[in-house]
Biotite code that builds the C-alpha atoms (Angstrom):
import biotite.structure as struc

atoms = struc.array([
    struc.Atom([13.948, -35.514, 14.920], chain_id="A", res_id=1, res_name="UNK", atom_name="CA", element="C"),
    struc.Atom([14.068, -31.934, 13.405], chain_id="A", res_id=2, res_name="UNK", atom_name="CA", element="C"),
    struc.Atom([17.314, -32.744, 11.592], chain_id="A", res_id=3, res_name="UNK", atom_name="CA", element="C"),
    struc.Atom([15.301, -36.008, 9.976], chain_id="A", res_id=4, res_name="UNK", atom_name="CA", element="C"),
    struc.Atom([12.735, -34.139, 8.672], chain_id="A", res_id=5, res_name="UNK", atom_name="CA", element="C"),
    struc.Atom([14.797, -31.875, 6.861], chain_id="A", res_id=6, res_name="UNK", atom_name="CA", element="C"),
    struc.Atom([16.541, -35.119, 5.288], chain_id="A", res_id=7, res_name="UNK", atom_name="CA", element="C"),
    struc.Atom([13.417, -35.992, 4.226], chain_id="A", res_id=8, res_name="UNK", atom_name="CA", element="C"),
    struc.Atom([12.477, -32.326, 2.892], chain_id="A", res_id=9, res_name="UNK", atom_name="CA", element="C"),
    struc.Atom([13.620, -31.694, -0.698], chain_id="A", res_id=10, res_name="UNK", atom_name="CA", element="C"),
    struc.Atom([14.501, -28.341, -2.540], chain_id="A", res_id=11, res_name="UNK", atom_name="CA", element="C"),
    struc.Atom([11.028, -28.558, -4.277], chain_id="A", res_id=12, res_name="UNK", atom_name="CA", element="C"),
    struc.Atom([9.334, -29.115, -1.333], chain_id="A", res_id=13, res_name="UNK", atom_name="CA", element="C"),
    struc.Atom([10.480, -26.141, 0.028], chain_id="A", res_id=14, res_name="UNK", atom_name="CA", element="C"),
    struc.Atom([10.156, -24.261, -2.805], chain_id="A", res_id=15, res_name="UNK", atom_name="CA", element="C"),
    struc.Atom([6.571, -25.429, -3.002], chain_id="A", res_id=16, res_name="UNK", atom_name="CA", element="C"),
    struc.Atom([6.365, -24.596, 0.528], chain_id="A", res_id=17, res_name="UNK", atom_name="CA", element="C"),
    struc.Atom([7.579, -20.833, -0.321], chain_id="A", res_id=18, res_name="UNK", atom_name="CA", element="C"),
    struc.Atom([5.635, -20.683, -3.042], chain_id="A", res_id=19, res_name="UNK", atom_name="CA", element="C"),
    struc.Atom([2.219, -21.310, -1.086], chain_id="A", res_id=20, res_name="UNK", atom_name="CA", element="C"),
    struc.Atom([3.014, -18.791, 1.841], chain_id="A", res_id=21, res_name="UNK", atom_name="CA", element="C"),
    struc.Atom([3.082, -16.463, -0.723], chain_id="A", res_id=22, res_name="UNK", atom_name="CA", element="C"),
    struc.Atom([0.420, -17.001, -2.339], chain_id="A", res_id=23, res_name="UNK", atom_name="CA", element="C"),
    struc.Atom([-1.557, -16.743, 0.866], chain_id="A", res_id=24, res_name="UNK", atom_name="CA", element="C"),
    struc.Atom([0.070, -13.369, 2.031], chain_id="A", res_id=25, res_name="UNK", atom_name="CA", element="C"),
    struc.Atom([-1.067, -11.806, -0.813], chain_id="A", res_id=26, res_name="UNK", atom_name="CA", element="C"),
    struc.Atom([-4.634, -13.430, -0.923], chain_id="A", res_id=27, res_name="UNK", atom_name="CA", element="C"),
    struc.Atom([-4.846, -12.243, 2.957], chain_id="A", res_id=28, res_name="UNK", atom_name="CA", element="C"),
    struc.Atom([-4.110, -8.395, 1.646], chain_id="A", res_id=29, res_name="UNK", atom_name="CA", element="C"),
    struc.Atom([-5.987, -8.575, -1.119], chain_id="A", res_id=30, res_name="UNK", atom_name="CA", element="C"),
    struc.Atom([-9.044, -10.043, 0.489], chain_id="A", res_id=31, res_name="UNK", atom_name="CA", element="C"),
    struc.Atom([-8.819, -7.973, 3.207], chain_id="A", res_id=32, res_name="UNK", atom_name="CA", element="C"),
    struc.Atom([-8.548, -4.402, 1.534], chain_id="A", res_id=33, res_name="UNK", atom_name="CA", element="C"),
    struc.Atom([-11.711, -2.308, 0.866], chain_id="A", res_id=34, res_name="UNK", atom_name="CA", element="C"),
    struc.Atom([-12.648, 0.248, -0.896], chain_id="A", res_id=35, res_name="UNK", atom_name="CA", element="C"),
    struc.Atom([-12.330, 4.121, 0.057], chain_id="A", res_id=36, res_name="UNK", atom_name="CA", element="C"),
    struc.Atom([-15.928, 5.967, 0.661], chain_id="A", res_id=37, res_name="UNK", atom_name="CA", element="C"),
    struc.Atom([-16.822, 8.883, -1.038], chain_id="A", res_id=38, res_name="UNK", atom_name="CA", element="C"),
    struc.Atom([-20.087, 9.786, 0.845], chain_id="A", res_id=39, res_name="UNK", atom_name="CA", element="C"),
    struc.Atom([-22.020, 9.171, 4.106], chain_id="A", res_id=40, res_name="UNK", atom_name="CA", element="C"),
    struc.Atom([-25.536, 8.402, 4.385], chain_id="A", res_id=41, res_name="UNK", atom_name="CA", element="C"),
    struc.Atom([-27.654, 9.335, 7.250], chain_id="A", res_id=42, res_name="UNK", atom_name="CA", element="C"),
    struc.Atom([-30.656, 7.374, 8.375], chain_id="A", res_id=43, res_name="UNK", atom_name="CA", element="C"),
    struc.Atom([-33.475, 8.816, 10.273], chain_id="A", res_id=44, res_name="UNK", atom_name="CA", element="C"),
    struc.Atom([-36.108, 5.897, 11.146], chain_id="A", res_id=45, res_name="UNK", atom_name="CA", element="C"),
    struc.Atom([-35.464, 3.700, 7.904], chain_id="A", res_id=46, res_name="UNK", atom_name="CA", element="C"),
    struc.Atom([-35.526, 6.124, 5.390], chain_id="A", res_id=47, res_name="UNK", atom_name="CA", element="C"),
    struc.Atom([-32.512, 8.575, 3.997], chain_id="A", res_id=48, res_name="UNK", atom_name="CA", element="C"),
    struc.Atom([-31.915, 11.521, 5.305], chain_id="A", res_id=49, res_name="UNK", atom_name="CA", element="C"),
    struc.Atom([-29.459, 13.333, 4.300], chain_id="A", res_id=50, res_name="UNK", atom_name="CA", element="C"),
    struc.Atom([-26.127, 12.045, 1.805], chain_id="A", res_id=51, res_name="UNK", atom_name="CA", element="C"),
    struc.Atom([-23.105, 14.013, 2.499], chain_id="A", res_id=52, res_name="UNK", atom_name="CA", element="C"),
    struc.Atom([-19.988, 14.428, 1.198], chain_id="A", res_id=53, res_name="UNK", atom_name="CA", element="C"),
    struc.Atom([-16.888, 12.768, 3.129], chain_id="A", res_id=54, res_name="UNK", atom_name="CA", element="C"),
    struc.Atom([-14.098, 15.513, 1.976], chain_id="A", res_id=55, res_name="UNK", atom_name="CA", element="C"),
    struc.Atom([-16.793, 18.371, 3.273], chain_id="A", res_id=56, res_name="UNK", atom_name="CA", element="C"),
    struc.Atom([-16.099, 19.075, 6.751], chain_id="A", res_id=57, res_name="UNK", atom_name="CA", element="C"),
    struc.Atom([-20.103, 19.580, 8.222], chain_id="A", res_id=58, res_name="UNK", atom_name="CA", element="C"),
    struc.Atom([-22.024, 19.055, 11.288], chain_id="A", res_id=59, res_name="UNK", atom_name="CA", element="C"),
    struc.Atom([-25.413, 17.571, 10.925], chain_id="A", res_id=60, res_name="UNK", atom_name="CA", element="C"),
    struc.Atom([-28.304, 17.549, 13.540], chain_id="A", res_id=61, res_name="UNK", atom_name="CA", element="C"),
    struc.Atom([-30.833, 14.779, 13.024], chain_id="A", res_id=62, res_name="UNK", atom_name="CA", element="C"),
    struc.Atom([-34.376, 15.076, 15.124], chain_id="A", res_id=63, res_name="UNK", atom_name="CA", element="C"),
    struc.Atom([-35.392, 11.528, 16.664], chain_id="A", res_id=64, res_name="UNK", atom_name="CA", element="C"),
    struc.Atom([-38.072, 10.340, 19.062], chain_id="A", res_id=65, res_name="UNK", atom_name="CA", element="C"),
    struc.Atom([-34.975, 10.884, 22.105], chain_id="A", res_id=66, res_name="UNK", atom_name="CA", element="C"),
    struc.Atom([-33.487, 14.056, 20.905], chain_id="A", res_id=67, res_name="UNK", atom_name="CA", element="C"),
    struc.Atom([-31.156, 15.195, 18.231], chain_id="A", res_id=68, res_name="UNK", atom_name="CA", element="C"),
    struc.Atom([-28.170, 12.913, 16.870], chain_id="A", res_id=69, res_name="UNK", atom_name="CA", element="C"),
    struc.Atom([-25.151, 15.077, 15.935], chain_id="A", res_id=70, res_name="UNK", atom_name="CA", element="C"),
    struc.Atom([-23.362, 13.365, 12.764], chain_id="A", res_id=71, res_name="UNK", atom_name="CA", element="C"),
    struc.Atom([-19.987, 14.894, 12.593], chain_id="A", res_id=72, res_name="UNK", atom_name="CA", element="C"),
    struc.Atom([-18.200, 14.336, 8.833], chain_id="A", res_id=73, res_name="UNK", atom_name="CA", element="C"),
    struc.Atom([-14.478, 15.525, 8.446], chain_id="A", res_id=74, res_name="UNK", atom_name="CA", element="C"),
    struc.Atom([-11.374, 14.853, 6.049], chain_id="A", res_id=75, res_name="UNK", atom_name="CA", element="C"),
    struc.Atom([-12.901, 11.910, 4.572], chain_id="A", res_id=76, res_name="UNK", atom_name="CA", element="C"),
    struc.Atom([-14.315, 9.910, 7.986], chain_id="A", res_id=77, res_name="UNK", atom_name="CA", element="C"),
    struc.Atom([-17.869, 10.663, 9.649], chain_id="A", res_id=78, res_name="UNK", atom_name="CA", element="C"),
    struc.Atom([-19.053, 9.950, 13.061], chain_id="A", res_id=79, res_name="UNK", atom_name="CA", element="C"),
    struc.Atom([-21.816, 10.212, 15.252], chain_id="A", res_id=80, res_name="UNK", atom_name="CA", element="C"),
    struc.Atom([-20.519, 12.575, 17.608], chain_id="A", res_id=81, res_name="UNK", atom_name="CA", element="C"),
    struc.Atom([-23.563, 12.701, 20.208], chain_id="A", res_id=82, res_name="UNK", atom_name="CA", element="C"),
    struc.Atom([-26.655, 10.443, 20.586], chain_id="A", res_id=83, res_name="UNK", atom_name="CA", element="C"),
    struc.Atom([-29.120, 10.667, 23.687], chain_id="A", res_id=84, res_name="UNK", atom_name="CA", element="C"),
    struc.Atom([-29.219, 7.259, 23.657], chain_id="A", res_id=85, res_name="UNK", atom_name="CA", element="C"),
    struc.Atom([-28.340, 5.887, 27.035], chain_id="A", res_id=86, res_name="UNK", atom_name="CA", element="C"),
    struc.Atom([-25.288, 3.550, 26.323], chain_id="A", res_id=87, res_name="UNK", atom_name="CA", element="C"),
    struc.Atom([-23.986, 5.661, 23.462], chain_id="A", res_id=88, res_name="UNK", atom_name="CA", element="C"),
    struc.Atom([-22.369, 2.247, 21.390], chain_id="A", res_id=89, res_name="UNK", atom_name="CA", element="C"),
    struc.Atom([-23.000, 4.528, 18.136], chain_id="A", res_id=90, res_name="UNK", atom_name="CA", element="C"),
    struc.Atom([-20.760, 7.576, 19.746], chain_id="A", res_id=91, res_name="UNK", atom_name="CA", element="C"),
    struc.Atom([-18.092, 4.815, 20.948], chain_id="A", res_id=92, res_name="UNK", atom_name="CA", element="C"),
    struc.Atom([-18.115, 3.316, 17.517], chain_id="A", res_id=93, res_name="UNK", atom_name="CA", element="C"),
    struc.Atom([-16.022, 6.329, 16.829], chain_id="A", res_id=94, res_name="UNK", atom_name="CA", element="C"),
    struc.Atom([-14.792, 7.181, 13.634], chain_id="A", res_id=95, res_name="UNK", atom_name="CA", element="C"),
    struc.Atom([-15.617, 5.843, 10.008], chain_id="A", res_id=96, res_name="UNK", atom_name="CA", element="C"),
    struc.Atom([-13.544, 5.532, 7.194], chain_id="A", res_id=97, res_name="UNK", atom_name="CA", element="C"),
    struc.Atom([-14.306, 2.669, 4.616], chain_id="A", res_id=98, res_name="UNK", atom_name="CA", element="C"),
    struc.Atom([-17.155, 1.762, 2.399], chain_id="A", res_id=99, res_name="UNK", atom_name="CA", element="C"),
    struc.Atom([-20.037, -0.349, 4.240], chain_id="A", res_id=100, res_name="UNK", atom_name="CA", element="C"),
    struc.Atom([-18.674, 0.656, 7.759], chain_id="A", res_id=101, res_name="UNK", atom_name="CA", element="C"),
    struc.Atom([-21.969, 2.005, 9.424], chain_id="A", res_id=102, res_name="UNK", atom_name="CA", element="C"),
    struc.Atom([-23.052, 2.277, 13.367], chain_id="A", res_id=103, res_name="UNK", atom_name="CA", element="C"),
    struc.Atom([-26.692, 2.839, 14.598], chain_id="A", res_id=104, res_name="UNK", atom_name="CA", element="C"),
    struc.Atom([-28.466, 4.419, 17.515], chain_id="A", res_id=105, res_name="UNK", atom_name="CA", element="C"),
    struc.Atom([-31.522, 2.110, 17.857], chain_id="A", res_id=106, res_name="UNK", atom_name="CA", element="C"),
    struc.Atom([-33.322, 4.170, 20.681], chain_id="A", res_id=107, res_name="UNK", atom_name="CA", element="C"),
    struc.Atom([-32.749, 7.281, 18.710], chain_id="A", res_id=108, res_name="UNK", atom_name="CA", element="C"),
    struc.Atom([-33.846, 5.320, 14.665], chain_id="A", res_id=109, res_name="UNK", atom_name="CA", element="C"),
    struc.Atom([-30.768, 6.960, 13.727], chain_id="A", res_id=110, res_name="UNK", atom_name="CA", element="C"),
    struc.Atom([-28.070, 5.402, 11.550], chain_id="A", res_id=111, res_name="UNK", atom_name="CA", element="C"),
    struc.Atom([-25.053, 6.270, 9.132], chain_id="A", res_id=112, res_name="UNK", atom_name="CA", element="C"),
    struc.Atom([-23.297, 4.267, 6.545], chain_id="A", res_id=113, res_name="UNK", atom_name="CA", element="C"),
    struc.Atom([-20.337, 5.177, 4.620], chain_id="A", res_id=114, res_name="UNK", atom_name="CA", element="C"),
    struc.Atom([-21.010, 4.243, 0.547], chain_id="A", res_id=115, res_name="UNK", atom_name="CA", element="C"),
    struc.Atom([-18.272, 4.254, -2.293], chain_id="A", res_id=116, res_name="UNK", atom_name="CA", element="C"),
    struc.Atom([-18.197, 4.333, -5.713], chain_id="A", res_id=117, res_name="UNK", atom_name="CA", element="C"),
    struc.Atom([-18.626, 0.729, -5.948], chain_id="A", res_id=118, res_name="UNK", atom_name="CA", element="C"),
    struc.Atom([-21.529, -1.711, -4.712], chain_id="A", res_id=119, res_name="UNK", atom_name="CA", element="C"),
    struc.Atom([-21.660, -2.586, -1.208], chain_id="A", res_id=120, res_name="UNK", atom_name="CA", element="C"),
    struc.Atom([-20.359, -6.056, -1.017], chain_id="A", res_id=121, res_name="UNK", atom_name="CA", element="C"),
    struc.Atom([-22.577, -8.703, 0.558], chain_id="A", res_id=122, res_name="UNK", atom_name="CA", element="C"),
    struc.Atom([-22.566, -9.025, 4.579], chain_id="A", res_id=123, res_name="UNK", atom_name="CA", element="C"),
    struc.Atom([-25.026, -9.992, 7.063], chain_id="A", res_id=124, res_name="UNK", atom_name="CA", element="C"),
    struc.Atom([-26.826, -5.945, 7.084], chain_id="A", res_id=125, res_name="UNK", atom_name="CA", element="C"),
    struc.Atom([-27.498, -6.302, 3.014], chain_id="A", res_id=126, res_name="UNK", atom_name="CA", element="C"),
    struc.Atom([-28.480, -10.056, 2.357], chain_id="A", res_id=127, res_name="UNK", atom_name="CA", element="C"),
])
């Protein structure tokens, strides 16, 4: 059976064949690649509170309704480092590194994205 459909393949067909894998590899790459961010922003209850730098290393504490947020920014990545929210899914988010990543504390109205130089691209948090 296997050695039938070979017969029937051609060297254009495989060629073809080739040629299209290829052509989706580097689609997949390119599609999937995103730009580097430059600066965090930090949210406190809907409204900015503070931009930072990503190359700075600095430790920001950001009052809420709970407590304070710690925002920890290092080396080019940012974090929220602690959160007295009671499940902490902003802390285990862990570390940031490309444009549009962000994580939020919703107990705490405390949120960070990562921006670049170039416009955030259209997702389900900016439609």
């Amino acid at each position: 059976m296997v050695i039938e459909t070979w017969r029937i393949l051609k060297w254009g067909d495989v060629l073809c064949l080739l040629l299209l894998v290829l052509i989706w590899g580097a689609i997949s790459l390119w599609s999937w690649q995103q730009p580097h961010a430059t600066r965090v922003r930090i949210y406190q209850d809907g409204k900015v509170f503070a931009e930072l730098d990503l190359m700075a290393a600095k430790t920001m504490r950001v009052p809420g309704p709970l407590g304070e947020t710690i925002v920890e920014v290092n080396a080019g990545k940012a974090r929220i480092a602690n959160d007295p929210s009671p499940r902490q899914y902003c802390v285990k988010a862990g570390w940031l590194q490309q444009a549009g990543q962000s994580t939020i504390c919703l107990p705490n109205r405390t949120s960070i994205e990562l921006v670049g130089k170039q416009a955030r691209p259209y997702d389900s948090l900016s439609y």
